[in-house]
N, C-alpha and C positions, 0 to 999 in steps of 0.2 A: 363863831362857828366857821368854819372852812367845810371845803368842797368834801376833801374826805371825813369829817365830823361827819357829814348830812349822810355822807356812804356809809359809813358805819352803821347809822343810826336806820338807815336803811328808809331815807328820805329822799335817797338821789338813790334810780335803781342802774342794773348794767342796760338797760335800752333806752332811758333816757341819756347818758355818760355816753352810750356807741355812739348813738343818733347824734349827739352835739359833735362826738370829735369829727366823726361821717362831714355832717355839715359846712364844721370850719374846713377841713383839710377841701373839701370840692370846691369852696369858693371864698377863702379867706375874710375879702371885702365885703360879705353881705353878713349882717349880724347874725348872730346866734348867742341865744337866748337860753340858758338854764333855767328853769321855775322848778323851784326847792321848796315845798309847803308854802310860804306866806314869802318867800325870800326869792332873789334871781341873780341869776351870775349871767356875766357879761364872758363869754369864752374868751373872745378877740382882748378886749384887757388884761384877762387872766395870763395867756401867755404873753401879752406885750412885758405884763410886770415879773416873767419870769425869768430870768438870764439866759438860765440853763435851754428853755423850750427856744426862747428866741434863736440862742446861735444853735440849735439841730435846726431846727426851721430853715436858718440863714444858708446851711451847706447845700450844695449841686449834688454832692453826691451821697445823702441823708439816704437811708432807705424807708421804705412805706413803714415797718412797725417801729423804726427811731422815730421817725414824724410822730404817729399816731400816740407812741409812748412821751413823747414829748409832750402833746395836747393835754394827754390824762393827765402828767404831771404838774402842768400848769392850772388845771382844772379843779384838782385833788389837794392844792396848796393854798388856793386862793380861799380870799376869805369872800363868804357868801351875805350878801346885804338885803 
């Protein structure tokens, strides 16, 4: 199952998804923690393992909803353990 399976299925709702991206984007280095029914996603992994999230991340001149879209996307891809 992935991040957007658990969305769909309506196991990951939008205020726990805001609150995690909120999270990472305020302070990268400090974890944040998904808890998916019995499952948990690691954010900071999630987009470490994504390409794409990594280099909008990596630009100076990103803006706040390519950031934040980038988070989801990383979020929404990843597989939930």
């Amino acid at each position: 199952m992935t991040g957007g399976d658990a969305y769909k299925a309506k196991l990951l709702t939008d205020e726990a998804l805001d609150a995690a991206i909120a999270a990472y984007l305020a302070d990268p280095s400090k974890p944040v923690v998904l808890e998916i029914g019995k499952h948990r996603l690691d954010v900071a992994a999630a987009v470490l393992a994504n390409a794409y999230s990594t280099e909008v991340l990596a630009r100076e001149d990103g803006t706040p909803a390519q950031r934040r879209n980038a988070v989801k996307t990383a979020i929404l891809l990843a597989p939930v353990a």
